[in-house]
C-alpha positions as CSV (number, residue, x, y, z in Angstrom):
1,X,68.8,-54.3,-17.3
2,X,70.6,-54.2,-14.0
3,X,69.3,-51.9,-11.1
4,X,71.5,-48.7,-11.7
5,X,70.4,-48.3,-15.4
6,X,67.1,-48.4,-13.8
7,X,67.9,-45.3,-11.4
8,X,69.7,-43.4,-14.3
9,X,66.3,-43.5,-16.8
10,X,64.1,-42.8,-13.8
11,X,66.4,-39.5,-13.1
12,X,66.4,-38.7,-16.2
13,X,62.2,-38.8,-16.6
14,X,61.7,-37.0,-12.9
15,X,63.5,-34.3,-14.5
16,X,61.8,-34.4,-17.3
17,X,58.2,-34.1,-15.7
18,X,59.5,-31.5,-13.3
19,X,60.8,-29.1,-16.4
20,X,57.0,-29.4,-17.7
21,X,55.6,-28.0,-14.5
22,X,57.1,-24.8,-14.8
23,X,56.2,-21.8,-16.7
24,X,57.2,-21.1,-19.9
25,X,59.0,-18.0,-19.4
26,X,61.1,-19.1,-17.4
27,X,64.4,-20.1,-17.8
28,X,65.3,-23.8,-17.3
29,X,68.6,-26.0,-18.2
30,X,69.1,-29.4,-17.7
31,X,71.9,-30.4,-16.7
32,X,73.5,-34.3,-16.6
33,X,76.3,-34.9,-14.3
34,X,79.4,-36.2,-16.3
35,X,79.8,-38.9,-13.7
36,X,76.7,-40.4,-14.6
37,X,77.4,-40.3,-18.3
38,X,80.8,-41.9,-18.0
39,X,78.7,-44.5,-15.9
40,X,76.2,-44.8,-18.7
41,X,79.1,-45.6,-20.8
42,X,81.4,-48.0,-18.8
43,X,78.1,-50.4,-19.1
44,X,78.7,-53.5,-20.4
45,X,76.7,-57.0,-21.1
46,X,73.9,-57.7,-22.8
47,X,72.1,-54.4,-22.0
48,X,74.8,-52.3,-22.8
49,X,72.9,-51.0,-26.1
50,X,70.1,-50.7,-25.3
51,X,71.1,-48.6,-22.0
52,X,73.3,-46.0,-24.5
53,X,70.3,-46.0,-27.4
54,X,67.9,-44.9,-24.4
55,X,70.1,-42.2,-23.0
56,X,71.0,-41.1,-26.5
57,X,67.6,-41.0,-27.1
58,X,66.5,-38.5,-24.6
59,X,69.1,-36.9,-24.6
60,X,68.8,-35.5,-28.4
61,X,64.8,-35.8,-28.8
62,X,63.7,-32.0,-29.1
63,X,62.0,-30.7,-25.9
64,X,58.7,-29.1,-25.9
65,X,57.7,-27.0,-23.3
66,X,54.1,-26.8,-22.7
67,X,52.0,-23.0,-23.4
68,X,50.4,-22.0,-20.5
69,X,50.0,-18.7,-20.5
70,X,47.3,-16.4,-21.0
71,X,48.5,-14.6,-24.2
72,X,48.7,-17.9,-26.0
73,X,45.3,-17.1,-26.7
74,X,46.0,-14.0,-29.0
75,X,49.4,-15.1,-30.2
76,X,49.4,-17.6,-32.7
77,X,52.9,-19.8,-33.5
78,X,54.3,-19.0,-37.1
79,X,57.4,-20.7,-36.6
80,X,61.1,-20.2,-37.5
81,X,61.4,-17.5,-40.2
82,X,64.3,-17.0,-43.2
83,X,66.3,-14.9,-40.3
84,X,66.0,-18.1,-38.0
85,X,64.1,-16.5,-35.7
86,X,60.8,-18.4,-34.0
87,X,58.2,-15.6,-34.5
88,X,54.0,-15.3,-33.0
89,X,51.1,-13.8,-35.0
90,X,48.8,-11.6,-32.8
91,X,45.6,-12.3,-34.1
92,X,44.2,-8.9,-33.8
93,X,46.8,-6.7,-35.9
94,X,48.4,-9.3,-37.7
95,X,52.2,-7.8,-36.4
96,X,54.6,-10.4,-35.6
97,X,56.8,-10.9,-32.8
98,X,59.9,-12.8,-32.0
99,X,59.8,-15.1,-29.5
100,X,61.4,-18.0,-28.0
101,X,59.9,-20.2,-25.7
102,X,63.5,-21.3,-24.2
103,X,65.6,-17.8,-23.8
104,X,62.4,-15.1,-24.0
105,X,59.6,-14.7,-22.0
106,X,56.1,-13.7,-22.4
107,X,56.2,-9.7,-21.0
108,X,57.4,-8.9,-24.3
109,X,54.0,-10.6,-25.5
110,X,51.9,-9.1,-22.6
111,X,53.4,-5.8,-23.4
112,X,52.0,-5.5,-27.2
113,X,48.7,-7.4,-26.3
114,X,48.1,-4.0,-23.6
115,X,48.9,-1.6,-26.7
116,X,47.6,-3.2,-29.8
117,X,44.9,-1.5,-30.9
118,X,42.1,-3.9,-32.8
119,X,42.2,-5.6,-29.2
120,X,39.2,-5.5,-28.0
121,X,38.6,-4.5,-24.3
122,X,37.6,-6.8,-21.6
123,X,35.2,-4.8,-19.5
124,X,35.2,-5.1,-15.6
125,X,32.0,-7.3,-15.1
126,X,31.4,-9.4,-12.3
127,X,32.0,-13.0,-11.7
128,X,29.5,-15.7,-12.5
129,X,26.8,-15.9,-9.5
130,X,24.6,-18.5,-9.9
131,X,22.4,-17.8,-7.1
132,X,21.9,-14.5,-9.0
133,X,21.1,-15.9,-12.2
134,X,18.2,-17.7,-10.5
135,X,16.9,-14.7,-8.3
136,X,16.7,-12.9,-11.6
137,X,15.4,-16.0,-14.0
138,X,12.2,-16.3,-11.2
139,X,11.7,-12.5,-11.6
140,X,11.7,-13.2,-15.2
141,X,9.1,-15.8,-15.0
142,X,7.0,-13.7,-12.2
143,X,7.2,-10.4,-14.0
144,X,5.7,-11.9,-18.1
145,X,4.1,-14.3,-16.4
146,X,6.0,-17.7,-17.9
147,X,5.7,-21.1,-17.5
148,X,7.8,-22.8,-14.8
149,X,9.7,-24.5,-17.5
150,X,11.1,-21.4,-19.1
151,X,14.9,-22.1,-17.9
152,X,14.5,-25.6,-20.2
153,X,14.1,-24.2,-23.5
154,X,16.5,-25.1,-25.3
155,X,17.0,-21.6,-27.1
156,X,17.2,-20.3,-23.5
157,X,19.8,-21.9,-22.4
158,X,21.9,-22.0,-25.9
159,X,21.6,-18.0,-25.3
160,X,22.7,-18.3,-21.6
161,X,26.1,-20.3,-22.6
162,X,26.6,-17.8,-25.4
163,X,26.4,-15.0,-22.9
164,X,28.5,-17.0,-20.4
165,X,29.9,-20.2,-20.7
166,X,30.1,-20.3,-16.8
167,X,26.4,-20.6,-16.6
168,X,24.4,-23.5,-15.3
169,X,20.9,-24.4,-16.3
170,X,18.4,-24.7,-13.6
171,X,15.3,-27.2,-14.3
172,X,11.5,-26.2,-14.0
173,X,10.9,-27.7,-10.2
174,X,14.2,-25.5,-9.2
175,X,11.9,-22.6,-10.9
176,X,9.4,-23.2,-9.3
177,X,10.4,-23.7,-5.9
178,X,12.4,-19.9,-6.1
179,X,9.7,-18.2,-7.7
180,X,7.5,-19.6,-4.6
181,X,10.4,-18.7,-1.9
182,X,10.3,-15.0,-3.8
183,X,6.6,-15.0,-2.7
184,X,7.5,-15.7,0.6
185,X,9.7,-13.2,0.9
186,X,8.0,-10.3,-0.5
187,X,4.6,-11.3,1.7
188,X,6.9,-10.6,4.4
189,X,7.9,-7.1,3.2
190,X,3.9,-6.5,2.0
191,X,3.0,-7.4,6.0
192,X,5.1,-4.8,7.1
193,X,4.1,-2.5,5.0
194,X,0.1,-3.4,5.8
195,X,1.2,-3.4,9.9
196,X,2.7,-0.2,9.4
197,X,-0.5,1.3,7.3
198,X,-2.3,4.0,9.7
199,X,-5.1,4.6,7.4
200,X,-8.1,2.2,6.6
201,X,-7.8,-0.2,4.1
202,X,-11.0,-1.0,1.4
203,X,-11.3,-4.1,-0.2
204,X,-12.8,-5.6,-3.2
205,X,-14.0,-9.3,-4.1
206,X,-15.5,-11.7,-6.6
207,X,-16.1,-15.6,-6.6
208,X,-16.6,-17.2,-10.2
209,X,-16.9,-20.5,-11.4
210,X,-13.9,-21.8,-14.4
211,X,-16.2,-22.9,-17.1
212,X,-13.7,-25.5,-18.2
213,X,-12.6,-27.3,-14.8
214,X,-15.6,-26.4,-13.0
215,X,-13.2,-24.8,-10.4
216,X,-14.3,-22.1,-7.9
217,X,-11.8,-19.0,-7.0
218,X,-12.4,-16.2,-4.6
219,X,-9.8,-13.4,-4.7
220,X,-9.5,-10.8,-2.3
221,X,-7.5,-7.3,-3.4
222,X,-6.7,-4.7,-0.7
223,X,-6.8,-0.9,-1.8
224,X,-5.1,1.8,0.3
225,X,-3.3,5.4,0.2
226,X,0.2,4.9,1.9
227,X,2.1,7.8,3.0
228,X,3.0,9.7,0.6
229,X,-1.2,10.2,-1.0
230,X,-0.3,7.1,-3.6
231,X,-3.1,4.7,-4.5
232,X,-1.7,1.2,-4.1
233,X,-3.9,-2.1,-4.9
234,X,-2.6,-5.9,-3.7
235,X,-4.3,-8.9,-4.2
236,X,-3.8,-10.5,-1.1
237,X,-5.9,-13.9,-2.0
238,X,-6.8,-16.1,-4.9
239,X,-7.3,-19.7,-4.1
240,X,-9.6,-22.0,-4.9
241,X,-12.9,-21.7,-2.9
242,X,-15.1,-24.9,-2.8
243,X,-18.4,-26.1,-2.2
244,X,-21.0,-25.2,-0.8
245,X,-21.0,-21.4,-1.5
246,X,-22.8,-20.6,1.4
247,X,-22.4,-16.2,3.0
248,X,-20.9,-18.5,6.3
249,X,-18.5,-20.1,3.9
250,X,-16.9,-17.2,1.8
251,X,-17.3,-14.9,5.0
252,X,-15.1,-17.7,6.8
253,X,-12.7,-17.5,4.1
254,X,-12.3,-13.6,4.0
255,X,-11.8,-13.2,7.9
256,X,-9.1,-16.1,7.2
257,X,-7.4,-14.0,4.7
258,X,-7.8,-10.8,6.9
259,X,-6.5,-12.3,9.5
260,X,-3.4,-13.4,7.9
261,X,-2.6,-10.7,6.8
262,X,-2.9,-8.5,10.1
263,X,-6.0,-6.2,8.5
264,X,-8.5,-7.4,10.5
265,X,-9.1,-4.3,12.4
266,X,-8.6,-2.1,9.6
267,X,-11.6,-2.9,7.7
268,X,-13.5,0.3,6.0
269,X,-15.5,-1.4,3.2
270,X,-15.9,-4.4,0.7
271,X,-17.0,-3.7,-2.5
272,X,-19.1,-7.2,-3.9
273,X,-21.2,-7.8,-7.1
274,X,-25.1,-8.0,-6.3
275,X,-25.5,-11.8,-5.5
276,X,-27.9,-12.3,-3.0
277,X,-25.3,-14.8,-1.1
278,X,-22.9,-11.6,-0.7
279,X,-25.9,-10.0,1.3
280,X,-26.0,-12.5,4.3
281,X,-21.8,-13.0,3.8
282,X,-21.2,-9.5,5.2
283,X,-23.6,-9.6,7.6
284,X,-21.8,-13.0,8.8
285,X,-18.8,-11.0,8.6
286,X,-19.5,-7.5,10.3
287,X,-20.6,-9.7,13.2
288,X,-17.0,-11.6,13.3
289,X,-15.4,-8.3,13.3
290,X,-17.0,-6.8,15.6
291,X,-16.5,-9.8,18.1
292,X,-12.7,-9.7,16.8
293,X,-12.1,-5.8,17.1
294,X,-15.0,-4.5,19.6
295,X,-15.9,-1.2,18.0
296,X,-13.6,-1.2,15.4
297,X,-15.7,-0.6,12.4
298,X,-16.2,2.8,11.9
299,X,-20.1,3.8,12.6
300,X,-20.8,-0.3,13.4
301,X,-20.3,-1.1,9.9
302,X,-22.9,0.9,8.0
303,X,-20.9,1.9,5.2
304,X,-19.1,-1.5,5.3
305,X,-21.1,-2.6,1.9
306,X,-20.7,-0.8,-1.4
307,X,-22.5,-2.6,-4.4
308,X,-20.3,-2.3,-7.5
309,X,-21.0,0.0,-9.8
310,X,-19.7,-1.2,-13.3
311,X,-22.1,-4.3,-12.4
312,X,-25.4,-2.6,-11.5
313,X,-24.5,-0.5,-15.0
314,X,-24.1,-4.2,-16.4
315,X,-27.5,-5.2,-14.9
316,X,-29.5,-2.2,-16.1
317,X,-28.4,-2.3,-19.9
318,X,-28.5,-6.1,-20.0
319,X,-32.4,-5.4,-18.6
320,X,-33.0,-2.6,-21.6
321,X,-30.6,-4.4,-24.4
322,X,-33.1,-7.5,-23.6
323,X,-35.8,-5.9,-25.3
324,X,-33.6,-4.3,-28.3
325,X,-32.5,-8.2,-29.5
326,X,-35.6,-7.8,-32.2
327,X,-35.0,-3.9,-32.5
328,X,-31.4,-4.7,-33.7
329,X,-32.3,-8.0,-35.3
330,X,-31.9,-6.8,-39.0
331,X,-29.1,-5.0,-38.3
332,X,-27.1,-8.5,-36.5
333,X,-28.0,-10.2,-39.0
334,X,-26.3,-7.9,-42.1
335,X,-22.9,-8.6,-39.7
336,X,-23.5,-12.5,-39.6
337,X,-24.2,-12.8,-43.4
338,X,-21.1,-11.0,-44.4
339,X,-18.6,-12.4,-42.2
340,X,-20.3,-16.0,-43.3
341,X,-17.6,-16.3,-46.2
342,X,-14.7,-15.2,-47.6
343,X,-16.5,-13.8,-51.0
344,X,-19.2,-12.1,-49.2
345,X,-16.4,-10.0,-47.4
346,X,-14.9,-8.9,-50.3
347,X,-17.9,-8.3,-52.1
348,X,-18.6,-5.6,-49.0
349,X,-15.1,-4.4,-49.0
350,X,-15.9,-3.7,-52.9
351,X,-18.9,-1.6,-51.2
352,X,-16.9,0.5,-49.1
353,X,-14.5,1.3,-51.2
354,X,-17.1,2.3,-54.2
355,X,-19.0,4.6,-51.6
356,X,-15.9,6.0,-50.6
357,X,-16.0,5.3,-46.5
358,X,-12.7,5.3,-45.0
359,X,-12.5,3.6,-41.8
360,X,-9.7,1.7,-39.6
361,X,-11.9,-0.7,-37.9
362,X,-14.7,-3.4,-39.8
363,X,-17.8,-4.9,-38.5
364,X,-18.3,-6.3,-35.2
365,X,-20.5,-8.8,-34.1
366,X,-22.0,-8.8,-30.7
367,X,-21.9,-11.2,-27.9
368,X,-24.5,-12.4,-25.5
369,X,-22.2,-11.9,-22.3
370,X,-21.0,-8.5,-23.3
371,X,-23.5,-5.6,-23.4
372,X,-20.4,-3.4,-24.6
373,X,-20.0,-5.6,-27.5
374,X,-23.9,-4.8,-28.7
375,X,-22.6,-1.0,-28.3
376,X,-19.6,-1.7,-30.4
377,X,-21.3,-3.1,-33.0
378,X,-23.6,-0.6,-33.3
379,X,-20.7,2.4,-33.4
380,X,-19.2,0.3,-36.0
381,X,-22.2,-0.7,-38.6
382,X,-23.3,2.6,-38.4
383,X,-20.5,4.0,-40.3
384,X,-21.1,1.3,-43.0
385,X,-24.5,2.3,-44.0
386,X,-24.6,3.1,-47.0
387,X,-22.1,0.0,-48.1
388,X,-24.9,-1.9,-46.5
389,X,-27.5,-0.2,-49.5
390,X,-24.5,-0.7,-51.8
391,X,-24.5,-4.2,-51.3
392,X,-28.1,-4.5,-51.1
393,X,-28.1,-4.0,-55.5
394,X,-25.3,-6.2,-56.3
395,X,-26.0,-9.1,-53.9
396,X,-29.8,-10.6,-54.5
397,X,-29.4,-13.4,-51.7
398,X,-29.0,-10.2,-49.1
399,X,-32.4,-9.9,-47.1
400,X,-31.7,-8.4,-44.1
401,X,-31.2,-5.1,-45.1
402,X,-31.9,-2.8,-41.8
403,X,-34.5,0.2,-43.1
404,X,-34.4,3.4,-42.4
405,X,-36.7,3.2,-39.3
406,X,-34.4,0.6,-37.9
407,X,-30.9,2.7,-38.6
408,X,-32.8,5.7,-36.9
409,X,-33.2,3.7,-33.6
410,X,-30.1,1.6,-34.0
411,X,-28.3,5.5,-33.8
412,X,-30.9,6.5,-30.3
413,X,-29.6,2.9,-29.1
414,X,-25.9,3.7,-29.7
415,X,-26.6,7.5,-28.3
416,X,-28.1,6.2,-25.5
417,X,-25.6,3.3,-24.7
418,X,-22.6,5.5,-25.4
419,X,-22.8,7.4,-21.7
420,X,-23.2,3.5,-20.1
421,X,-19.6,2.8,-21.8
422,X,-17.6,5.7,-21.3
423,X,-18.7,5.6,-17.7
424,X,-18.2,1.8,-17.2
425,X,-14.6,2.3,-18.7
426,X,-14.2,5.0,-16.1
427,X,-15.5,3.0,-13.0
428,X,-13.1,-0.1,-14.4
429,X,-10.3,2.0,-13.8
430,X,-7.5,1.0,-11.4
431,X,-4.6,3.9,-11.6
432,X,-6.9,6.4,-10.0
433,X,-9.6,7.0,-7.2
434,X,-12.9,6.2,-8.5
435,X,-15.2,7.4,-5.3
436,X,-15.2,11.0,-6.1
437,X,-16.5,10.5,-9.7
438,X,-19.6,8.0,-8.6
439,X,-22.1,10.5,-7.8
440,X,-21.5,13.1,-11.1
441,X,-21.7,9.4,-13.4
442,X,-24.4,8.5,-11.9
443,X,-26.6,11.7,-12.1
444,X,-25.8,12.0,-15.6
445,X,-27.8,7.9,-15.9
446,X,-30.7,9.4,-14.3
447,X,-31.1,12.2,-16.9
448,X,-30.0,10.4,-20.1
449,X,-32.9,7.8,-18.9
450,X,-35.4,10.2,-18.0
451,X,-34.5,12.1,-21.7
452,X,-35.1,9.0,-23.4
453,X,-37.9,7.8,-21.4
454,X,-40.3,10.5,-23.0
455,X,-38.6,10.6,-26.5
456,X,-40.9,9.9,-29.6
457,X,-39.6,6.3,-30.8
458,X,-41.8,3.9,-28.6
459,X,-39.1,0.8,-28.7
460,X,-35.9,3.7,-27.6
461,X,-38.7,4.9,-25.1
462,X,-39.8,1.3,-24.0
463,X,-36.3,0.3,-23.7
464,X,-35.1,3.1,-21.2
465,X,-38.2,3.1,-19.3
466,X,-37.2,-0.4,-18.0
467,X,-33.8,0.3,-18.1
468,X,-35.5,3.3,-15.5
469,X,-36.8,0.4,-13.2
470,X,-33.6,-1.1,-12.8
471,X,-32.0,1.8,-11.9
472,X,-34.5,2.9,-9.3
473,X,-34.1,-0.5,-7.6
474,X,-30.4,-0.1,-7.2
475,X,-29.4,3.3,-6.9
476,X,-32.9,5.2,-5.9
477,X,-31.2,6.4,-2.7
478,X,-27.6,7.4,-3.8
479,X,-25.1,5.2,-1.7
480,X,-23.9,8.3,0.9
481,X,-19.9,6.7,1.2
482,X,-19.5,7.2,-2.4
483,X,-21.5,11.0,-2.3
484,X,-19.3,11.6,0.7
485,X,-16.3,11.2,-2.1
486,X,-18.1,13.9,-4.2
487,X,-18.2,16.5,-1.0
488,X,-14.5,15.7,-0.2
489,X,-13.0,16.3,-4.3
490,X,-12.7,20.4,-3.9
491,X,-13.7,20.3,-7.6
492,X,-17.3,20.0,-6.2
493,X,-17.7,19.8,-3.2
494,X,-21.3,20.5,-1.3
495,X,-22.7,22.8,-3.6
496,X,-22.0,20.8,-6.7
497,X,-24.5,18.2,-5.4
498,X,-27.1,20.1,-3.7
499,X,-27.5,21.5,-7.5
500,X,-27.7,17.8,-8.7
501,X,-30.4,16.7,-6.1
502,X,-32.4,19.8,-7.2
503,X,-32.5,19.2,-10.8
504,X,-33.5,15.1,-10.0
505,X,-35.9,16.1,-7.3
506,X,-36.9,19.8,-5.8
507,X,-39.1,18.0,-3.4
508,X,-36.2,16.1,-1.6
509,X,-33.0,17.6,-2.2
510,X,-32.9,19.4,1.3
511,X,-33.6,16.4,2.9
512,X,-31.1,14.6,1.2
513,X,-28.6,17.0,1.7
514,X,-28.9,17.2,5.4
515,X,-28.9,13.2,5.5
516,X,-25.7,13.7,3.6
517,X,-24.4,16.1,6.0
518,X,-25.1,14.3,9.3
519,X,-23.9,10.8,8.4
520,X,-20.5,13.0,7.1
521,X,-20.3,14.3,10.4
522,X,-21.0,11.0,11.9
523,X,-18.1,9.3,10.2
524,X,-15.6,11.8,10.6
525,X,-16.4,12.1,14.9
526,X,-16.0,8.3,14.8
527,X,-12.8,8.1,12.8
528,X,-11.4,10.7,15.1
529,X,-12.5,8.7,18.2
530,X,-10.8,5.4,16.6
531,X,-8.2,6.9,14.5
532,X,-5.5,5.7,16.8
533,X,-6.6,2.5,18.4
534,X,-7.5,1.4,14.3
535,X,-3.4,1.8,13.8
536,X,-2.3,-0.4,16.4
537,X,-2.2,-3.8,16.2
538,X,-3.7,-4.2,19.9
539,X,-7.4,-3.3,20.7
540,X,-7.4,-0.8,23.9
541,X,-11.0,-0.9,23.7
542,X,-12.3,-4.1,25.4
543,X,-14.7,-6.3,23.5
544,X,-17.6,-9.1,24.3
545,X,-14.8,-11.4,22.9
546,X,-12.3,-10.5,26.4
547,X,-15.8,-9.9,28.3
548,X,-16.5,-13.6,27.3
549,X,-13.2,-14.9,28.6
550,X,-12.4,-12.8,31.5
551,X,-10.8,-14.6,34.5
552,X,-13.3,-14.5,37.3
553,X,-10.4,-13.4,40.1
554,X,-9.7,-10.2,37.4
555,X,-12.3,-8.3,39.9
556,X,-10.5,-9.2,43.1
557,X,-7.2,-8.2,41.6
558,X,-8.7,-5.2,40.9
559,X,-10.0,-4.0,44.6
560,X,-6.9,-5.3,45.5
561,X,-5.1,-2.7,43.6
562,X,-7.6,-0.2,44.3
563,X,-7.0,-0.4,48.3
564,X,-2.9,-0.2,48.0
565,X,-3.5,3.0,46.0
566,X,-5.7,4.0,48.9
567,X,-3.5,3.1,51.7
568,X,-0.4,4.6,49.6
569,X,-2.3,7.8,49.3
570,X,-3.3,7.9,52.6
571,X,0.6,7.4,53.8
572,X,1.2,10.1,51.7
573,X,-1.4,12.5,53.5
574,X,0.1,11.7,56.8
575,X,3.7,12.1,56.1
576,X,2.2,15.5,54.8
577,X,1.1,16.2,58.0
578,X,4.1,15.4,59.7
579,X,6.0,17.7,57.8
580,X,3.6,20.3,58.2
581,X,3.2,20.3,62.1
582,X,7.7,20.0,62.5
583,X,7.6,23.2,60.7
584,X,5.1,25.0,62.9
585,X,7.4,23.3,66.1
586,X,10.5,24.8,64.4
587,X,8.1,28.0,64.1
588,X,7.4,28.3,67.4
589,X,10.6,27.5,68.9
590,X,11.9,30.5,66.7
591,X,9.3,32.9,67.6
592,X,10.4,32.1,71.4
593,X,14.2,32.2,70.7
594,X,13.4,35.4,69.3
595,X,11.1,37.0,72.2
596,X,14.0,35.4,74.7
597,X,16.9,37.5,72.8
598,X,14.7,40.8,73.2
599,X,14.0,40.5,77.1
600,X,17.3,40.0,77.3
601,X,18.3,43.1,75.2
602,X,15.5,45.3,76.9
603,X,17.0,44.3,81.0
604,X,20.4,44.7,79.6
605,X,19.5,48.6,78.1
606,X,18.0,49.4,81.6
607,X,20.7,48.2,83.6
């Protein structure tokens, strides 16, 4: 093959490649000078054929344009029809269109795609993002509380590509790292909002142990009103706490958190369980705060410590529900032996229905850790009585039928237990305020003890008597910050408990009242005093902290500042003077201008 047959196939393949670039709609004709063909054929020699079989070859080998457009999508090729036209199926409507990928273009195409009506429409939705798809996956995983490797199931991310065949999967430590940099990010907003709070904040926290990794955790949850009277409550800290659990250690750790989070001068109270160790921990820590913010606890910290109230009521029943384990033994044991097997249960349900007792929920057995569950039980079995007798004729191996002495009590238990869970399900709450309802729940214990304290059953009377003890060592003197929530709720108000204090006690209620009254008064002249110095982030107030390290030359700047006020005042004072004594000279000089002009008048009249 000599070198110009070379340069005429190479032409002819450029032009080739170049007419697949283009579009399909447009027009293109290739064109072959006749020079070059009358070249092609005066070849001669020994690659004469094979140049004309190549040239031949290309030159009548059918040309295929390649489809790029969109609507290729929803046209589909039929081919050339009995008419000899090329026609395209739309695969929506089925109609057929002509079309020609060498003389027609696709507008035609575009045109009936806009119009047809089985189309459906695309909607206008954003591009792809992926940085969105993992801000919302980590909400995902934050919000129902998933596991980290929630983006790798493989369900997950077959729905994803469904969705969007754009999206890319993420892996669990790519999770994990933006669900810790959304923490980050709304701490920052939660400080703002905390540094911006004007009001007091209370807190609340409980240490426990993890019975399966023998792990400690202390958590710390902030409650406050914000502006607009809402109740808001943020748990600022739960982290492992470790050993020892001394008060210096977990006070240590809560002036950390406080700290961190700005609030250390906007303490009010901490609510803690009744450990002893909680005792000496806040007195550790009202010390550190009042180094840290001078005065800043409102009356030195004597309503810093409220004991919580759903665990006293836990310690008092646990204490009465101690003695009732051989009260209630017969009645346990009828739960035990028919949920011990599958027969016995039906052989009860056979019971029920032949007594006719129509009830949603079945026996419930107590647990040792949960005095509410010994009250549930109790609500529950008593409805089933007389299945219980029922049972008792067709089942001989049943001998722990309760008697009727031991129903009768079992129904005084639940009676007298029934106040303890309503009001523990109240105090547990965390939508609403709690402080204004403490002193009405509270008086109501005292009576329902004292009522069953002198009723005729000796064990029901027995039981609240000690149940009476516990009480009395806990809540004999009302605690006054959660009373003062009473006197603030208009509902009651102060007439609403000097009525209580006089049906628990004649002999006290006025002296009660007016210790009520003058520790109200107390608070509310020192909140006023430190209202404004409690919302700012800086301490006006000097405290022994600043006493401690106070630069010995502080005093000398100070007299130094006090004599340049001195002298600049007594400058003043003379330049004072001055002024006063030129405008007594100017004065003068008048008066004698003036005396001068009338002798002059007078001699001037005689003349």
């Amino acid at each position: 093959m000599d070198l110009e047959t070379e340069h005429l196939i190479a032409r002819l393949n450029a032009q080739s490649d170049y007419m697949d670039m283009n579009e399909e709609d447009c027009d293109i004709d290739v064109e072959i000078d006749g020079n070059e063909e009358e070249e092609t054929e005066m070849l001669h020699g020994t690659d004469q054929s094979e140049t004309q079989s190549t040239t031949q070859a290309t030159q009548n080998a059918p040309w295929k344009r390649k489809l790029t457009s969109k609507v290729w999508k929803d046209i589909v090729l039929v081919g050339v029809e009995d008419d000899g036209k090329e026609r395209g199926k739309c695969i929506h409507c089925g109609t057929k269109l002509v079309i020609n990928t060498k003389t027609h273009g696709t507008k035609s195409l575009i045109r009936h795609l806009e119009k047809c009506p089985k189309k459906p429409k695309n909607e206008d939705r954003p591009p792809y993002d992926h940085q969105i798809n993992r801000e919302m996956t980590s909400e995902i995983i934050i919000y129902h509380d998933l596991p980290f490797r929630y983006p790798e199931y493989e369900k997950v991310r077959a729905r994803d590509k469904y969705l969007n065949p754009e999206c890319q999967p993420i892996c669990r430590q790519t999770a994990a790292a933006d669900v810790y940099r959304k923490y980050e990010m709304e701490k920052v907003k939660m400080k703002e909002v905390l540094a911006n709070q004007r009001a007091r904040v209370c807190f609340t926290s409980d240490l426990w142990t993890a019975r399966g990794t023998v792990m400690s955790y202390i958590c710390l949850t902030a409650h406050y009103i914000d502006e607009n009277w809402h109740l808001n409550s943020k748990i600022l800290q739960f982290c492992e706490l470790k050993s020892p659990h001394t008060g210096e250690e977990i006070s240590n750790k809560i002036l950390e958190c406080l700290k961190e989070w700005g609030l250390e001068k906007k303490v009010f109270s901490i609510t803690l369980d009744n450990a002893t160790k909680n005792n000496s921990m806040l007195n550790i820590l009202k010390g550190q705060l009042q180094m840290i913010s001078g005065s800043g606890l409102l009356c030195d910290g004597k309503f810093m410590h409220v004991r919580c109230c759903a665990h006293i009521l836990n310690l008092i029943v646990k204490k009465g529900l101690d003695l009732a384990k051989d009260v209630l033994h017969n009645i346990r044991e009828s739960v035990i032996y028919v949920k011990a097997s599958s027969k016995r249960r039906d052989a009860f349900a056979a019971c029920v229905e032949r007594v006719k007792i129509k009830s949603g929920a079945g026996l419930s057995q107590d647990v040792p850790t949960r005095w509410n569950s010994t009250y549930e039980m109790l609500v529950r079995d008593l409805k089933f009585k007389e299945a219980f007798f029922s049972l008792k004729w067709f089942d001989s191996n049943y001998k722990t039928l309760p008697s009727d002495d031991e129903w009768n009590r079992g129904e005084k238990i639940c009676e007298l237990l029934k106040p303890f869970s309503d009001i523990t399900t109240h105090f547990s709450g965390s939508k609403y305020p709690t402080s204004n309802v403490y002193f009405t729940q509270v008086w109501r214990i005292e009576l329902l003890l004292r009522k069953f304290a002198s009723c005729d059953d000796e064990d029901v009377a027995k039981l609240a008597q000690d149940m009476q003890i516990m009480f009395t060592k806990y809540w004999e003197d009302y605690s006054l910050i959660l009373a003062m929530g009473a006197v603030l709720d208009p509902r009651m108000k102060l007439q609403m408990l000097e009525v209580a204090y006089e049906r628990v006690d004649p002999t006290t209620s006025a002296s009660k009242i007016k210790k009520l009254k003058d520790n109200l008064e107390m608070l509310y002249e020192d909140y006023k005093a430190k209202s404004r110095t409690c919302s700012s982030s800086i301490s006006v107030t000097p405290n022994p902290h600043d006493w401690v390290n106070e630069s010995p030359l502080d005093d000398d700047y100070d007299n130094v500042r006090m004599l340049l006020l001195l002298f600049m005042l007594l400058v003043l004072l003379m330049l004072l003077m001055l002024l006063m004594l030129l405008l007594l000279f100017m004065l003068l000089v008048l008066l004698l201008f003036c005396r001068i002009f009338l002798s002059l008048k007078k001699a001037s009249e005689l003349e």
